[in-house]
N, C-alpha and C positions, 0 to 999 in steps of 0.2 A: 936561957935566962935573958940574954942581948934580945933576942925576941919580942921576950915579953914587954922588956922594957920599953921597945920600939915602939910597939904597940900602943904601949900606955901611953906614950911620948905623943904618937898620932893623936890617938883619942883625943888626950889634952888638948889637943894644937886646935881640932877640929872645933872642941867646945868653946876655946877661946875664942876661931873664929866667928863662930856661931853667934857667939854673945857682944863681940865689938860689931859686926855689922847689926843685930838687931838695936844693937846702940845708936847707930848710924842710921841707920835706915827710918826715916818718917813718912808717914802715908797723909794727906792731905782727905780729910772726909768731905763729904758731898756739901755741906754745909759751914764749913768754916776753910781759910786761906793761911795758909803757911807763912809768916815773912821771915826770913833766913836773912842774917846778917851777921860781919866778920871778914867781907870778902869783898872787892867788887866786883859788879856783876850789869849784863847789858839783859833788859828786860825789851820784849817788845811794847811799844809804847810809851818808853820812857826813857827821860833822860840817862847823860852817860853818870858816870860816878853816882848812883840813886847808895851804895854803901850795903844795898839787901836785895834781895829777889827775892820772886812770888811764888809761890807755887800751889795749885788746887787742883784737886780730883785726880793727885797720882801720887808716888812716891819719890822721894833724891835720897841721896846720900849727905849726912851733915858730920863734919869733920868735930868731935865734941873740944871741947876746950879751944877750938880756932872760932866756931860759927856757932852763933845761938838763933835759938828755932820757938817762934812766940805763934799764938793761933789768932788770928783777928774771927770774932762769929759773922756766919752772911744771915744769920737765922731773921724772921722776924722782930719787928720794935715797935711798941705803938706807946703813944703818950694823948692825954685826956686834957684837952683844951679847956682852959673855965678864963675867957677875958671877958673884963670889964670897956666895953666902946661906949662912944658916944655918937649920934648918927648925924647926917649934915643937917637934921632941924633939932637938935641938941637934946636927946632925949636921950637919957643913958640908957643902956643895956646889958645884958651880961648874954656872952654867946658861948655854950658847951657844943663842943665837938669833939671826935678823934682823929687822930694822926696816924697811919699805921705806912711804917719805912723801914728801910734794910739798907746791908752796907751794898754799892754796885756792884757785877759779877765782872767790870773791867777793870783788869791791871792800874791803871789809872785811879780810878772809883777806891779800889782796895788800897793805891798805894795812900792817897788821899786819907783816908777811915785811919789809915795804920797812924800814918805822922798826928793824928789830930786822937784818936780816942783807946791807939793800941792797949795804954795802961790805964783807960778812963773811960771801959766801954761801959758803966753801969749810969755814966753820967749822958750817956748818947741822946734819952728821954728829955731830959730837962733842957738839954742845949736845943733841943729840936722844937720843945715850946717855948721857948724865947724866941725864936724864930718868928715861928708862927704868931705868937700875939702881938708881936708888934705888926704885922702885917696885915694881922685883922683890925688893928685900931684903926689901922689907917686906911685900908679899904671901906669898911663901918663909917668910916665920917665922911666919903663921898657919897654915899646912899642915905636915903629914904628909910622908915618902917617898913612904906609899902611896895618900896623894890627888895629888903629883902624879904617878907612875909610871902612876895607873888613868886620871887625867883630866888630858889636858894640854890641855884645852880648857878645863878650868874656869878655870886658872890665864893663858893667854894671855886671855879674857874680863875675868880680873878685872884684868889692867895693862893692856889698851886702856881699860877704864871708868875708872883710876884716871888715867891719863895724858890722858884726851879736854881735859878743861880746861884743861890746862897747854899742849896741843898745838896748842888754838882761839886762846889769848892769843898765841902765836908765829905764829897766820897760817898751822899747817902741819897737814896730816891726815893722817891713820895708813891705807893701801892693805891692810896686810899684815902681820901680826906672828905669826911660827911660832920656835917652840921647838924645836931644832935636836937639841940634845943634855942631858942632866942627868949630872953626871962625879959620881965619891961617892969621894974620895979615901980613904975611911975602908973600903970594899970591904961598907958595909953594904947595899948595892941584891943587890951578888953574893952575898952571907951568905942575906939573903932569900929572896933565888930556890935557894939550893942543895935545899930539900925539896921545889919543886916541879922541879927541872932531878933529883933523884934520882928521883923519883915519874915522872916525862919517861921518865927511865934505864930503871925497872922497867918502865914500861909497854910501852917499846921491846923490851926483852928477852925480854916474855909475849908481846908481838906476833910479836918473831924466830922462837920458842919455838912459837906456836901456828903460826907461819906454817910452820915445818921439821914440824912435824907432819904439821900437812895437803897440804904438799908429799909426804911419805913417805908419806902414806896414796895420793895422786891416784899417786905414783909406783905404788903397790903395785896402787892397781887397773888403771892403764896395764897392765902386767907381765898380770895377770888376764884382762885383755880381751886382751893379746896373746896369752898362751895359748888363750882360746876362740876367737879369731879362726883363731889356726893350726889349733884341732882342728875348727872348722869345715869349715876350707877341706880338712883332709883328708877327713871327712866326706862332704864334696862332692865331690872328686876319687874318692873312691870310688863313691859314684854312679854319676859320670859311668863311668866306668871301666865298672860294671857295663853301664849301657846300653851302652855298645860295644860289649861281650861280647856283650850280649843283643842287640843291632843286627845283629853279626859271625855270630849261630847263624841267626838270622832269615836272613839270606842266602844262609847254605849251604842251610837247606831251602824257600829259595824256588822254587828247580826243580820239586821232586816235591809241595808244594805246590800249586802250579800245576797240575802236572799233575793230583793227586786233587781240586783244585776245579774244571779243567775237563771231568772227569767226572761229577764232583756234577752240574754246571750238566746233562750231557746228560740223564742220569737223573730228575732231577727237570723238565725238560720233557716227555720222554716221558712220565713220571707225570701231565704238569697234562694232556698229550694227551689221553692213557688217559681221565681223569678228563673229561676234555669231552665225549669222545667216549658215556661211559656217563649222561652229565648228559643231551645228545642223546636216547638212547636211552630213558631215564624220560621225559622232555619228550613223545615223541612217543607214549609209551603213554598218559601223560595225557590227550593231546590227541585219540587214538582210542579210549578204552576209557573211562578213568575218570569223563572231563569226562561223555558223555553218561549213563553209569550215573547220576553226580550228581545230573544238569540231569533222568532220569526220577524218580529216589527226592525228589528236589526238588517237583516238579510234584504228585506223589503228595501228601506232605506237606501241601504249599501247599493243597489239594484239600481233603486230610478235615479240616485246621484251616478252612479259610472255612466247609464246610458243618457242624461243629462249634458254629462261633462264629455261624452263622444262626437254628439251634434252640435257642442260649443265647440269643438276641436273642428268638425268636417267646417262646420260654415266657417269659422277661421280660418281654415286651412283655403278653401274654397274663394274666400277675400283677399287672401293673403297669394293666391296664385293668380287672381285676378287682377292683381294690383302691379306684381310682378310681370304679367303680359302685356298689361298696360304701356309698364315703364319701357319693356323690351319694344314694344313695336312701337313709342314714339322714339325710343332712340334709335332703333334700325331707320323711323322713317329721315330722323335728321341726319342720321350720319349719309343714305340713301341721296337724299337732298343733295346735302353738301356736296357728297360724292358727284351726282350728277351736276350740280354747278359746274364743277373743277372741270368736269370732261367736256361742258357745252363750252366753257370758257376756253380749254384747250382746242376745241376741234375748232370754235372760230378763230383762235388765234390760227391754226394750223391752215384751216380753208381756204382763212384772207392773205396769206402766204404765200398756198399754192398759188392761189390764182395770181395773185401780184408778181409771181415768178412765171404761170401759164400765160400772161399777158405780157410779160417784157420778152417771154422767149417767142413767142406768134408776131409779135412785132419785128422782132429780128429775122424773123422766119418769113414774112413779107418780107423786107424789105433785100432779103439774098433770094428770091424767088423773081422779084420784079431786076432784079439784077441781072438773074439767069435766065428769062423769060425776054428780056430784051437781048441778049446775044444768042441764044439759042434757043428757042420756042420749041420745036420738036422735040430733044433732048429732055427739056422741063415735062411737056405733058405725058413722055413714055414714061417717065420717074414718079409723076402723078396719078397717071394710071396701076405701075404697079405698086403704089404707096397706096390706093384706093381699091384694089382687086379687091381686095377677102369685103369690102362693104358694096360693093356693085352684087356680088355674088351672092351676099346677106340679100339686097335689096330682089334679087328675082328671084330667091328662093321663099320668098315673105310669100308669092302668091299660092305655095302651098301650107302656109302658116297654117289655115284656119280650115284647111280641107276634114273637116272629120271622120271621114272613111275614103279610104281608096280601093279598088276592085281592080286588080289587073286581069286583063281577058286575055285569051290568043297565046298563055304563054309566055313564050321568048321573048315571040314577035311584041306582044304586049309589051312585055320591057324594055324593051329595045326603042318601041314606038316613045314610050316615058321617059325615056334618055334624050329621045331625039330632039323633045319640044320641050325638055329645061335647058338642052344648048340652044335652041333657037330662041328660048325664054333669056340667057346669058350671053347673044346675040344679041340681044337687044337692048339687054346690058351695057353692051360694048359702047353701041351707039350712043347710048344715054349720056355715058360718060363722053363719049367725046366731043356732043353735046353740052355736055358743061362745061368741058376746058376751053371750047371754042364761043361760050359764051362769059367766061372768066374774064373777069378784068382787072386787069395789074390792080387795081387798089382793092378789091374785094377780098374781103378774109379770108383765109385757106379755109378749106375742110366747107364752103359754103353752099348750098343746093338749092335751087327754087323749088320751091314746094311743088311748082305742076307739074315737076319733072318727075317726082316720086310718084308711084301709083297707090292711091290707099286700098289697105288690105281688104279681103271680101272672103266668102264664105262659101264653098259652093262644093258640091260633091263632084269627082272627078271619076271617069271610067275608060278605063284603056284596059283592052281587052278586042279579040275579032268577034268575027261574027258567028261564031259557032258558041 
C-alpha cells in the first residue's frame, strides 16, 4: 500500500513539475522578441539597470508572478503615403507612395520598438507616416516638377537619408520606399508634356506617312516582279513549247534518219576497207621495192662518206705531222744554236785563258832560262835537248812519213841496214838540234826553229834489201 502511494506521490510530483516549468519556460519564435521584465538584467548593448531583457530565437526560464514576458513582432509593416506638397515653383501636388519597415533585429533596435510601441504596435503604421510626410513636404519644396518627374530616385534617396535618424530612435528600419504616383492637380505635368506628346504625334504621323510610302513602293515593286515573274514564265512556256515542237519534228524524221545514217555507217566502212586494203598494198611495195633500193643507195652513201672522211683524216693527219716536224726541227735548230753559242762563247772564254796563262807562263819560262843559260849553258842545252828528244825524233822520222811502200831485201841484213840509216837519220837529228841551241838566243822564244833547219816532207819509195 506505502508503495503505491509512493508511487502516486512521484507521479504527482513529476506532473507538477512538468507543468510549473512548462509555465516557465518561453521560446522566442523566429519572428518576434521576447521582453522579460521584473528583474534586473545586463543585456549586451545596453545600459545598466535597462529593468527587462531580451530574448530571441531560443528559450529562458520566467519565474511567473516575479517576471512578466510580453512579445514585441519583428514581422513586417508597411503604411501607404498620400501627401499633399507643394514644389519650389509652387505648384501643389499630391505624392502616393509606400513605406514598408520592421522593428531592428538589434538589442538596441528592439529595446527602442519595446519602450515606444510594446502596447501600441498597431499604431507603428501611422507613426511611420507622419514621419514620412513631413519629410516629403519638405524635400517636395526644394525640387522642381521636372527634377522629380526625371528623377524619382533622387527624391525617394533623399527621404530615406532624412527619415534614417528619426527611424533608428524608433527601433524601426526602412526595407523599401518607392514612389508610387506624383498627381498634379493643377494639370501642369500634362501642360508639359503636351510639346513633347505633339512632337510624339508628328513623329508618328512621318512614321505612318513614311511607313504608307514605302509600303506603296514594296506594293508597287511586288506588282513589277509579278509581272516579270508572269512574263518570264511565259517566256519559258514558250521554250518549252518550242522544244516539243522541235522534239515532235525530230521524231517524225527519225525514220529516214536512220535509215540515211545506217547507210552512211555502210559507206564509210567500205571506204575505211578500201583504204586498208590500199594502205596493204603501199606497205608491201615498200617492203619489196623501196626498203631495199633504200638500204642499197644507203650502203652506197655510207661507203663514199667513210672513204671520204679517211682521206680528210690521212691529209690531216699528214698536215698535222708536217706541222709538227716543222716545229720540232726549228726548235731543235734553236735550242742547237743556242747551244752551240754557249760552247763557242765558253771555248773563247776558255782559249783566251789558256793562252793568257800559256803566255804568262813562256814568259816566266824565259826569263829562268835566260837566268840559267847565263850561269850554266851546257847544263840548260842537255835539259833542252832532252825536253826536245821525242820532237827531234818526230822530226827524222817524218822522212819516212810519206814513203808509200817499203821492200826490205837481203833479210836481216836488210833490216839491220834500215836501222842503221834512221840512226844515222837521228844523227843528224842530233846535230840539228844542237844547231839550234847554238844558234838560240837568250831573248828568242822557247820551243822556236828556223824553218831551213826543218826539212820539208817528200815522197819517195824506199828499198833496202841485197842484191839477191
Amino acid at each position: 500500500m506505502s508503495l503505491g502511494i509512493l508511487a502516486g506521490v512521484v507521479a504527482g510530483a513529476v506532473v507538477v513539475l512538468i507543468a510549473l516549468f512548462k509555465m516557465m519556460w518561453r521560446v522566442a519564435e523566429p519572428n518576434e522578441a521576447l521582453v522579460i521584465s521584473g528583474s534586473n538584467h545586463k543585456t549586451e548593448g545596453l545600459g545598466e539597470g535597462m529593468g527587462f531583457r531580451i530574448v530571441t530565437g531560443r528559450g529562458t526560464l520566467v519565474v511567473p508572478g516575479v517576471q512578466a514576458v510580453r512579445k514585441l513582432s519583428l514581422d513586417l509593416n508597411e503604411t501607404q503615403l498620400s501627401v499633399d506638397c507643394v514644389t519650389h515653383q509652387g505648384i501643389p501636388l499630391k505624392v502616393r507612395g509606400v513605406v514598408i519597415f520592421k522593428v531592428g533585429d538589434d538589442f538596441v533596435s528592439i529595446a527602442n520598438a519595446a519602450r515606444r510601441f510594446l502596447d501600441q504596435q498597431k499604431l507603428m503604421s501611422e507613426r511611420v507616416h507622419i514621419v514620412f510626410a513631413g519629410h516629403l513636404r519638405s524635400i517636395v519644396g526644394g525640387l522642381t516638377v521636372e527634377d522629380m518627374i526625371r528623377d524619382r530616385e533622387k527624391l525617394t534617396g533623399q527621404a530615406r537619408q532624412a527619415c534614417g535618424t528619426e527611424m533608428e530612435k524608433l527601433g524601426l528600419i526602412v526595407d523599401s520606399l518607392q514612389i508610387h504616383e506624383i498627381e498634379d492637380p493643377t494639370g501642369y505635368i500634362k501642360n508639359l508634356a503636351a510639346p513633347h506628346a505633339a512632337a510624339v504625334q508628328r513623329d508618328a504621323r512621318i512614321a505612318q506617312a513614311e511607313a504608307n510610302r514605302r509600303a506603296t513602293e514594296a506594293e508597287q515593286m511586288a506588282a513589277a516582279r509579278m509581272s516579270e515573274a508572269t512574263r518570264d514564265s511565259e517566256i519559258l512556256q514558250a521554250g518549252y513549247q518550242a522544244e516539243r515542237d522541235q522534239a515532235a519534228a525530230k521524231a517524225r524524221q527519225a525514220g529516214p534518219l536512220a535509215d540515211a545514217a545506217a547507210r552512211q555507217e555502210v559507206v564509210v566502212e567500205e571506204t575505211r576497207v578500201a583504204q586498208l586494203e590500199a594502205d596493204r598494198r603501199e606497205q608491201q611495195l615498200q617492203a619489196d621495192v623501196r626498203k631495199p633500193a633504200d638500204a642499197r643507195a644507203y650502203e652506197q652513201r655510207t661507203l663514199a662518206a667513210a672513204e671520204r672522211d679517211a682521206r680528210i683524216l690521212a691529209a690531216e693527219a699528214e698536215a698535222k705531222k708536217t706541222e709538227l716536224a716543222s716545229a720540232a726541227t726549228a726548235t731543235a735548230t734553236r735550242v742547237t744554236g743556242e747551244a752551240e753559242a754557249a760552247a763557242a762563247h765558253a771555248k773563247g772564254l776558255a782559249v783566251a785563258e789558256a793562252t793568257r796563262a800559256k803566255g804568262l807562263a813562256e814568259a816566266e819560262a824565259i826569263k829562268a832560262r835566260a837566268a840559267a843559260l847565263a850561269e850554266n849553258q851546257e847544263a840548260v842545252v842537255a835539259q833542252q835537248l832532252a825536253e826536245r828528244w821525242p820532237e827531234i825524233v818526230e822530226a827524222g822520222a817524218s822522212a819516212f812519213g810519206n814513203v808509200d811502200q817499203m821492200v826490205l831485201l837481203n833479210g836481216a841484213d836488210g833490216m839491220a841496214e834500215m836501222f842503221a840509216k834512221a840512226l844515222t837519220m837521228g844523227g843528224t837529228g842530233l846535230g840539228l838540234a844542237r844547231q839550234l841551241l847554238a844558234n838560240m838566243k837568250p831573248d828568242a822564244p822557247a820551243g822556236a826553229v828556223p824553218a831551213a833547219a826543218v826539212p820539208a816532207p817528200r815522197t819517195e819509195e824506199i828499198t833496202v834489201g841485197d842484191d839477191t
